[in-house]
C-alpha positions as CSV (number, residue, x, y, z in Angstrom):
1,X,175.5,178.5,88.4
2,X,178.6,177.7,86.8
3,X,179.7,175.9,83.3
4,X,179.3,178.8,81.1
5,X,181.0,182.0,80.0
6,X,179.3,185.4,78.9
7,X,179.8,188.2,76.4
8,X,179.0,191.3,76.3
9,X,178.8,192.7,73.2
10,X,179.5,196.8,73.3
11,X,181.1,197.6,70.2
12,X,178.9,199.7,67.5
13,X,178.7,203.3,66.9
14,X,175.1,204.2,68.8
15,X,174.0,206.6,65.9
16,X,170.9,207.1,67.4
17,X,172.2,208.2,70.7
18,X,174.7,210.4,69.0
19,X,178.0,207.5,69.3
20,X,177.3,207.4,73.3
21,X,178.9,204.3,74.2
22,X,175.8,202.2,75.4
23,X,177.5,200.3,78.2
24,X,178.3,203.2,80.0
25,X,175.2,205.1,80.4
26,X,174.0,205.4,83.9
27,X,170.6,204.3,84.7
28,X,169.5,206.0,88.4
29,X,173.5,206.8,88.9
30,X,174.5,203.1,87.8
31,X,176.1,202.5,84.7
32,X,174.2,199.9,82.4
33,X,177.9,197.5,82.5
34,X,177.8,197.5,86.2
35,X,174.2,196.3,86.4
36,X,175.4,193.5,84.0
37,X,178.2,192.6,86.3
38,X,176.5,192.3,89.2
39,X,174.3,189.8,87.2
40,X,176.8,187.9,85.9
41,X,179.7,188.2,88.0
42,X,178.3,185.5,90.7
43,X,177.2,182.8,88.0
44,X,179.9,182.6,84.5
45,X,183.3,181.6,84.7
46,X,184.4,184.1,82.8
47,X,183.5,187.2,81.1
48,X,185.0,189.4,78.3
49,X,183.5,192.3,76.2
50,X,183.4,192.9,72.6
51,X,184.2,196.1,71.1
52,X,185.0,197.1,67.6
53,X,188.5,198.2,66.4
54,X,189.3,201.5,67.3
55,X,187.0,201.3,71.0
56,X,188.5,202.2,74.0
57,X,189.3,199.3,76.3
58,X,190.2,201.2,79.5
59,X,186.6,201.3,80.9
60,X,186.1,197.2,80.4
61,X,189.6,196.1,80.9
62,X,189.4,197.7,84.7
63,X,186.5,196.0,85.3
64,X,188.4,192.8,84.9
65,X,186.8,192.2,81.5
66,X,188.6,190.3,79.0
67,X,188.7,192.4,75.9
68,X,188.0,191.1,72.1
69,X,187.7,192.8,68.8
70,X,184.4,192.4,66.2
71,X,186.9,190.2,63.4
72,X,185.0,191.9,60.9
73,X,184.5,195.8,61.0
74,X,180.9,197.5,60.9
75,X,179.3,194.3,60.3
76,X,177.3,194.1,63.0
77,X,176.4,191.8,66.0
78,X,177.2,188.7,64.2
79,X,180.3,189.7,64.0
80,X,181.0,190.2,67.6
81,X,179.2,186.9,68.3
82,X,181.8,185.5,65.9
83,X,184.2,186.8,68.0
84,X,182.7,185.6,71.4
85,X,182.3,182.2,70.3
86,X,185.5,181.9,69.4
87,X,186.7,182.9,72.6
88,X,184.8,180.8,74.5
89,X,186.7,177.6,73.3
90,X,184.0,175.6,73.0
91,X,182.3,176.8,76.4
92,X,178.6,177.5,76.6
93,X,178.4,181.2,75.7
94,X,175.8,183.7,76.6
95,X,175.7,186.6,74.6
96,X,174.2,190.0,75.7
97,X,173.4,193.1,74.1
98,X,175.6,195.7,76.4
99,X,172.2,198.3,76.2
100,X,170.1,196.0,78.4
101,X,169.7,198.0,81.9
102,X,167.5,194.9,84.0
103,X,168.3,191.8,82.9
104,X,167.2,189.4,86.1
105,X,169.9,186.6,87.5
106,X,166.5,184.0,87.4
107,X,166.4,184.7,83.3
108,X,169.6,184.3,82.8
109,X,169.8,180.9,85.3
110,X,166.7,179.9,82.9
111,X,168.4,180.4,79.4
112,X,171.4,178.7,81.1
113,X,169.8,175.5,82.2
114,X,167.6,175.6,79.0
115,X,170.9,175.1,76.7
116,X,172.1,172.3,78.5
117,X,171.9,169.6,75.9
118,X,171.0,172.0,73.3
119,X,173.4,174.2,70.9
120,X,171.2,177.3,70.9
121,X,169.0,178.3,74.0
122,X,166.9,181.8,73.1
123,X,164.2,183.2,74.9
124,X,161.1,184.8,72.8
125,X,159.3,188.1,74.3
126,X,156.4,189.4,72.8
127,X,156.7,186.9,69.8
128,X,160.2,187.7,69.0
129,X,163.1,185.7,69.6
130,X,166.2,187.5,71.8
131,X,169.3,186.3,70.0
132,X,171.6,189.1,72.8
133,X,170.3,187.4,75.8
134,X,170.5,183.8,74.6
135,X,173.3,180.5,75.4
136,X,175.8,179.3,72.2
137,X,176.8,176.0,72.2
138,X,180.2,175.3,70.7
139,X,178.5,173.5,67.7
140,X,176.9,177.0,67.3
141,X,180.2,178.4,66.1
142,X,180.4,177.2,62.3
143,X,177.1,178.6,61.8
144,X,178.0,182.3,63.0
145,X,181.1,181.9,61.5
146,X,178.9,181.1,57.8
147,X,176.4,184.0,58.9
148,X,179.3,186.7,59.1
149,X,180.9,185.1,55.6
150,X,178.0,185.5,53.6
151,X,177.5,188.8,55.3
152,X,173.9,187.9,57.1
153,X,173.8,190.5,59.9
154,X,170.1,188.9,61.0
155,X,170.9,187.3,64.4
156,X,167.1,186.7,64.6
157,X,167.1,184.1,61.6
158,X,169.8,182.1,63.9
159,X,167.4,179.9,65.5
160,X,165.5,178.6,61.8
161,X,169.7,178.4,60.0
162,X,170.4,176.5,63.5
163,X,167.1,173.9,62.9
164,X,168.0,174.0,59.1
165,X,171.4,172.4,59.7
166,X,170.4,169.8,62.5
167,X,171.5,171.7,65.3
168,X,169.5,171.5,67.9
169,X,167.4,174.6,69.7
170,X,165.7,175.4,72.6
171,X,163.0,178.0,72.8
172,X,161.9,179.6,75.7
173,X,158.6,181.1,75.8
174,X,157.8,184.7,76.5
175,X,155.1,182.8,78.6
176,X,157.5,180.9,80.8
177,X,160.0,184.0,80.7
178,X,156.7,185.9,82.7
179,X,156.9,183.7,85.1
180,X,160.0,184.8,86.6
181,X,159.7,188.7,85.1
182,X,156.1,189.5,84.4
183,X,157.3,192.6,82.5
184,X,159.9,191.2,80.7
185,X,162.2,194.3,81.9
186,X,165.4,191.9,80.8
187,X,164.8,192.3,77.5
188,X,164.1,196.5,77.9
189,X,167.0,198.1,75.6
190,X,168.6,201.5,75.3
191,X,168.5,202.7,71.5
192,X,167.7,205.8,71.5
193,X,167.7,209.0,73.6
194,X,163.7,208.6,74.3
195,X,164.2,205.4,75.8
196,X,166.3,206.3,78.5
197,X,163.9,209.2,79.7
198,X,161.0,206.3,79.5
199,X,163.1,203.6,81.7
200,X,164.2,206.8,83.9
201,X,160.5,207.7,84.3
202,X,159.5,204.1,85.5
């Protein structure tokens, strides 16, 4: 799989894990970043991380990671998206949250193939669309770029503002997503400290 590059989007403050920094927390003596890698590593051209001002770099940057800064402070994922986009210079992105421990190489080849064509490829899981483990087309960019100046943190309404401005947008169905991961385990995320000791448990 090639002819895409990914993001992962680490920065935020992690209140509800008391400002641990999500990409680092070790899942069965693995940290979450590493699973990611080994995912992505083998299939984008590149890969860079987002962090907010102020983040330490070290742990990305020696990873071989490509570092970027949110443009807008404490606004949120769209904000790192923003920065991701631009970044990718008009190269299919894929965005992922940095708190998602099992993301499967088949979902990701999926969302991948789905965008090509399209300027916004994004899975739905238990009737919700997942705007952190979706593809950006370059066209995508002006409309992130509107989101974060209006201050419209929702990623979620991306695929309807997409639609809205004749962009085109491929959904993939939770049903289709089953197919390849019957649990839907790539779309588990780390938010709080009970949900670690639940995907520790499993």
């Amino acid at each position: 799989m090639s002819g895409f590059c990914a993001a992962i989007l680490a920065g935020g403050r992690a209140r509800r894990l008391g400002g641990a920094r999500k990409a680092l927390i070790e899942i069965d003596g693995r940290a979450i970043l590493d699973r990611q890698l080994e995912v992505l590593a083998p299939r984008a051209s590149r890969i860079a991380a987002v962090l907010a001002e102020g983040d330490d770099s070290e742990p990305f940057a020696r990873r071989g990671l490509a570092v970027l800064r949110d443009p807008v402070a404490d606004a949120g994922p769209v904000a790192a998206l923003a920065a991701a986009l631009a970044w990718a210079a008009g190269e299919t992105l894929l965005a992922l949250a940095c708190d998602m421990p099992f993301i499967d190489g088949d979902v990701v080849d999926l969302v991948v193939a789905r965008s090509r064509g399209a300027d916004l490829a994004v899975p739905c899981a238990d009737g919700r669309v997942q705007p952190l483990l979706a593809c950006y087309g370059a066209r995508s960019r002006a409309l992130v770029d509107s989101s974060l100046a209006r201050g419209d943190r929702r990623l979620a309404s991306l695929p309807d503002a997409a639609r809205a401005t004749g962009l085109t947008v491929e959904e993939i169905s939770g049903t289709e997503i089953r197919n390849i991961d019957p649990e839907l385990r790539s779309f588990v995320n780390i938010n709080e400290p009970s949900d670690r000791s639940w995907i520790e448990r499993r």
